[in-house]
N, C-alpha and C positions, 0 to 999 in steps of 0.2 A: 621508655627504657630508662635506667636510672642507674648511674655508674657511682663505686663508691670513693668517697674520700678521705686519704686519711688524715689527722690533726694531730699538727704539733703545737707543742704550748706557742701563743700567740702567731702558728703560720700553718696554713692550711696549701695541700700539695696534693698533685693527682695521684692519686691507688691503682693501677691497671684493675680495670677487674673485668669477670667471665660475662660475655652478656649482657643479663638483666638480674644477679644479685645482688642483692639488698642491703648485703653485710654490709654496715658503717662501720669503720676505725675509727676511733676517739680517745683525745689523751687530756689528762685536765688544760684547760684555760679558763682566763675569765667570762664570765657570761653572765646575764642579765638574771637576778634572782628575786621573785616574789616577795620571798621572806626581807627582804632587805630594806622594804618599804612598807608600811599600812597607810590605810586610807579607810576611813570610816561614811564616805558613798560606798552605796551599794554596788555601784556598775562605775570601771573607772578604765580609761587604756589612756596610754602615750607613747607616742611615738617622738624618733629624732627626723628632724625635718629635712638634714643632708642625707641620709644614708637610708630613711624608713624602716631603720626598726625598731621593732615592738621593745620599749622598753620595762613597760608592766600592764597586764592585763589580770582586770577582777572582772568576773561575770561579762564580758563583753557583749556577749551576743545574745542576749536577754532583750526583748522589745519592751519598748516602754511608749508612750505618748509623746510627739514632738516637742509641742509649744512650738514656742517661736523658733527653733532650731531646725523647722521646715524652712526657714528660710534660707538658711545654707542651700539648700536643695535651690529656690527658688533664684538666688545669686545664680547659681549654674547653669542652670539653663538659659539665664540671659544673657552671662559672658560667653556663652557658644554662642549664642545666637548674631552676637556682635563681632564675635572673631572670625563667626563665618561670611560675615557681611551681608547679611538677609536684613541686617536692621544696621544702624548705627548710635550712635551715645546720642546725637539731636535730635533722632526720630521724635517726635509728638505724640504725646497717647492722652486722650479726652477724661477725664475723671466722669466717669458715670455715675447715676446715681446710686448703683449696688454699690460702688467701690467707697463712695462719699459716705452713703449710710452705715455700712457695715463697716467699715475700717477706718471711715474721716471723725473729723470733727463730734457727731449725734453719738457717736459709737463706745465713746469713752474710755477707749484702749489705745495701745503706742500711735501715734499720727505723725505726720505733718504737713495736717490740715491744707492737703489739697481742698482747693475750692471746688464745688462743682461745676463743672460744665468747663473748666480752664482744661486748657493746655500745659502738659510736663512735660520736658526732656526722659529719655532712657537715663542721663546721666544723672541725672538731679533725682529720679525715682529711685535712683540706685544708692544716689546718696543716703537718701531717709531710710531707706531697707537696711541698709549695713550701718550705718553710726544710731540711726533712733528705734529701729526693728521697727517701723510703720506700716500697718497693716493697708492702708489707703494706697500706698505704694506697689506694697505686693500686687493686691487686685489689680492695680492699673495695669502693671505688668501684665500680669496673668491677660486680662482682658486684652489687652494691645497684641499681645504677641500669638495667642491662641482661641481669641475670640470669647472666651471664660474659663471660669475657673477649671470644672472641667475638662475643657480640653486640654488645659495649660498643666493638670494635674498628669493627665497621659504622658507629656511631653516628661514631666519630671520621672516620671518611673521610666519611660524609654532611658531618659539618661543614668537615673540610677544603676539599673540593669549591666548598661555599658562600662560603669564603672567598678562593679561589680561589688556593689551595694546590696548585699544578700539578704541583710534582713530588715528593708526596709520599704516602705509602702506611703506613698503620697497623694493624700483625697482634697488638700485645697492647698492655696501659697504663702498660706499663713502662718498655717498651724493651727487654729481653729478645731476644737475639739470635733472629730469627725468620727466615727466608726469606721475602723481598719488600718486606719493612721498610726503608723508605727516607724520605728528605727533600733535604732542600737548605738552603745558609745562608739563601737568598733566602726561602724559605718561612717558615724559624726568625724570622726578624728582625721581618717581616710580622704574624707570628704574635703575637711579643710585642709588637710594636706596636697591635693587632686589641687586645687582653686588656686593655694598660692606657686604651684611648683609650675601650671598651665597659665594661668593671669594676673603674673606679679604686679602688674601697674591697677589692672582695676582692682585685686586684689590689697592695692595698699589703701583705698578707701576705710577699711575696715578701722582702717589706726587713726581717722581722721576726729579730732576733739573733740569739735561739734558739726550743728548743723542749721542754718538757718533757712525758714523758707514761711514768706507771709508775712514778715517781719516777726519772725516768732523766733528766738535763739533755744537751739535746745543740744545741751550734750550728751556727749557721746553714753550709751547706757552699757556697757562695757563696765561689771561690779571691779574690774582687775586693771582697767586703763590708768588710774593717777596713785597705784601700788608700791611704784616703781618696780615692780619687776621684769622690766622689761615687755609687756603684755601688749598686744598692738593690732591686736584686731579678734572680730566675731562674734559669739551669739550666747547670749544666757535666756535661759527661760522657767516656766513655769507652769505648772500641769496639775490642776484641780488632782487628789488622793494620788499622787505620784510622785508629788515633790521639785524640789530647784534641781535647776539641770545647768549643764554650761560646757562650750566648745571654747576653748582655748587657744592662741600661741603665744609664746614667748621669743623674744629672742637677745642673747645676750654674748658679748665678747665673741661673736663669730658663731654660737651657738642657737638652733632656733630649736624649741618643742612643739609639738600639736595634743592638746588631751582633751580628754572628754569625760566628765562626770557626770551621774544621775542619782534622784532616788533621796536628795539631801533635805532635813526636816527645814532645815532654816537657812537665809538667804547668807547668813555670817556664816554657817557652815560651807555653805558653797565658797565659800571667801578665803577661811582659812584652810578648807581642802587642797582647793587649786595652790594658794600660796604653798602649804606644803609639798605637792607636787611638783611644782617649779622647781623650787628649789630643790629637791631631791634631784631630780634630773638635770639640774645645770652643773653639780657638782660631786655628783657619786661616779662619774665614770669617763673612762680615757679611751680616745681612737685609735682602733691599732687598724694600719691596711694590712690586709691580707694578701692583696695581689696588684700590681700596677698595673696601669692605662697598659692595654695589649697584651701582657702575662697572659701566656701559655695556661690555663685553666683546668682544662683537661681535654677530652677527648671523646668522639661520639664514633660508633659505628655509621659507615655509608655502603646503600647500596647498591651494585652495579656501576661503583665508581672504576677512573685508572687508580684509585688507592682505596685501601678499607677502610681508613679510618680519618678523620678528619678534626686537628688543633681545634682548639674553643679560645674566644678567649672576649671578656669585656670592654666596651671604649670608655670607660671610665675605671679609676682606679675604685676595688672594692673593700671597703673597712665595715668593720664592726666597732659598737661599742663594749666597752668592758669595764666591771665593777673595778673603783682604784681597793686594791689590794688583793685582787685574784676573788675566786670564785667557784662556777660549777664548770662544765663540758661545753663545747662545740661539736654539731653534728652535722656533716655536710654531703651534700650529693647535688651530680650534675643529674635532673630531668629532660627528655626529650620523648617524642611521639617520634617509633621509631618503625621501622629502618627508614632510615632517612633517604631519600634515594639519589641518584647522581641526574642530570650536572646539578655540580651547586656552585653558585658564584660567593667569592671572597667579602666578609660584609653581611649576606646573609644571620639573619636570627635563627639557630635552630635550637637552644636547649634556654636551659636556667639554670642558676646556681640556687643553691636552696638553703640557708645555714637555720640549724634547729640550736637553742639551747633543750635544756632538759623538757623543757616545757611547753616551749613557742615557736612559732617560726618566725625569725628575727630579724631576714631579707631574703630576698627575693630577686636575684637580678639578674637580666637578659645576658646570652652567651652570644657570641656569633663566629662563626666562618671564620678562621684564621689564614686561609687559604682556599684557592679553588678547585675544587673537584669535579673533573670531566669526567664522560663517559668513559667505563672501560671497554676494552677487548669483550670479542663474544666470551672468549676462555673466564674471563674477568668475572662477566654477567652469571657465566653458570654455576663455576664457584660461587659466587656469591648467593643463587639462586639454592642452591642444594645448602648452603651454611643456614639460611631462613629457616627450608624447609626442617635440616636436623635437628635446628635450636629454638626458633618459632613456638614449638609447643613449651618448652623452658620459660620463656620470659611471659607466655601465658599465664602460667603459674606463679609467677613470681609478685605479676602484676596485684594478687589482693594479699599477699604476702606483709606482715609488719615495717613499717619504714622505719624502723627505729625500734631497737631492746626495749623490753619493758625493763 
């Protein structure tokens, strides 16, 4: 069910409205505008790291080949595996000799030159994954915690999936040219966003200079770490006929971004893209909140409640950002899977806020229960029951209905 809302310049406020339609009210504000930035990567998204959203999006969801940006993926599933305590940072994982050959020292690709047959910590293989993208590492990983690549590869698409990493496909933990092996910026950016908002502490590895191990010092390989732009963790890569790729963040004056580029001829272009993008986004746009911690939101229908309808409202306050000197439209609607039905206790999650500009959808954020809703009266129930039944077929219709004027 999807209730509308209406916008005022920089304050968005609930619309009563019938049901299930669609009608959006909308009045200018500022709002996130394509036009307002170029980027000459093919495939580019960013987002803001407080708020998650989409600041600009080109080609996003276009697959391409990982490279080493399969190991974002491969960070993830070992900081779950850690947080769920199935393993821990000193577990020991044996350097086999797949992992030696094909990713160590013979292999002539990112390392740090595990020896074979030694013993590594979780935390020290995580170290070389994140500051030197070591592929000896990954494997070890992988092997240690799923018995091979293989099975370590299922593990990353179950997580994928969960995360809701749509277009993306993971066949080793390296990135290693593989058939099927695929992603997207939109996924990458998502992703690293997912890891530091979930794993702030292991997550800060990513920023870490260097890395030593064997007596071998080797820095951090991050093209954007000693930029100054504030830059402080994750993954650049590179993919035979596809080009420099790179996953991003920044963070600066209280502001942090996440982006992801693909598809760039040359590794200075990946350099002065990103630089360009930083800085676009740390200084084209201002916070405005829309609604404070607890604000009244809007409103959902309930069924078979003692009341019909039921406050909304978010436990965090909700802002957007916005171009400085105005812009295009904001388009907003509460979504839920509806009728909702009763009891429903206070705290509960039942809808989303959904803010579109003209083009995108710019966040996304959970609503909950503003209050409790018991059971109603039989009297209650049947009204309610016969309201389904006369309007039921309405929101039916409504549902593949336009969510938004062309």
């Amino acid at each position: 069910m999807i209730a509308a809302l209406a916008m005022k310049p920089f304050i968005l406020k609930y619309c009563a409205a019938f049901l299930a339609v669609l009608l959006l009210f909308v009045a200018p504000v500022g709002a996130q505008q394509a036009e307002a930035f170029s980027t000459r990567a093919p495939r580019a998204f960013l987002i803001d790291g407080e708020t998650g959203a989409v600041l600009f999006a080109k080609d996003e969801n276009t697959t391409f080949a990982p490279a080493s940006l399969a190991k974002i993926m491969t960070a993830e599933v070992v900081f779950s595996a850690v947080r769920d305590g199935s393993v821990t940072e000193e577990t020991l994982y044996k350097v086999s000799e797949h992992a030696w050959r094909t990713g160590g020292a013979p292999s002539r690709t990112a390392t740090m030159f595990a020896a074979l047959n030694s013993e590594v910590s979780i935390g020290n293989l995580l170290r070389g994954l994140m500051v030197i993208y070591a592929n000896d590492a990954a494997i070890v990983l992988a092997e240690g915690l799923a018995g091979s690549e293989a099975g370590f590869a299922k593990l990353m698409n179950e997580r994928a999936g969960q995360l809701g990493l749509r277009n993306s496909v993971f066949v080793n933990p390296t990135g290693f040219p593989a058939h099927g092996q695929k992603t997207s910026v939109r996924d990458m950016a998502i992703l690293a966003h997912h890891l530091w908002k979930t794993y702030p502490v292991m997550f800060s590895r990513f920023g870490l200079a260097e890395f030593n191990w064997n007596n071998i010092n080797q820095q951090n390989k991050n093209p954007l770490f000693k930029l100054g732009l504030g830059s402080d963790g994750l993954v650049a890569g590179f993919a035979e006929g596809e080009g420099y790729s790179i996953v991003a963040t920044a963070e600066r004056n209280g502001r942090r971004l996440f982006l992801a580029l693909q598809g760039l001829e040359r590794d200075s272009h990946r350099i002065d893209e990103a630089r360009a993008m930083i800085e676009w986004g740390m200084t084209a746009f201002d916070k405005v909140e829309l609604f404070a911690r607890d604000e009244t939101v809007g409103e959902a229908s309930v069924f078979g409640g003692d009341r019909p309808r039921v406050k909304l409202q978010a436990k965090e306050p909700i802002s957007v950002l916005v171009p400085v000197g105005g812009g295009d439209k904001y388009v907003g609607r509460i979504v839920y899977q509806g009728p909702i039905s009763a009891p429903l206790d206070k705290g509960a999650q039942v809808a989303s806020l959904v803010v579109y500009d003209d083009k995108l959808m710019v966040r996304e954020v959970p609503l909950y229960a503003a209050e409790p809703v018991g059971v109603g009266t039989m009297t209650q129930r049947a009204l309610g029951a016969i309201y389904e039944l006369a309007f039921g077929w309405f929101r039916g219709l409504m549902v593949d209905a336009p969510a938004r004027p062309s």
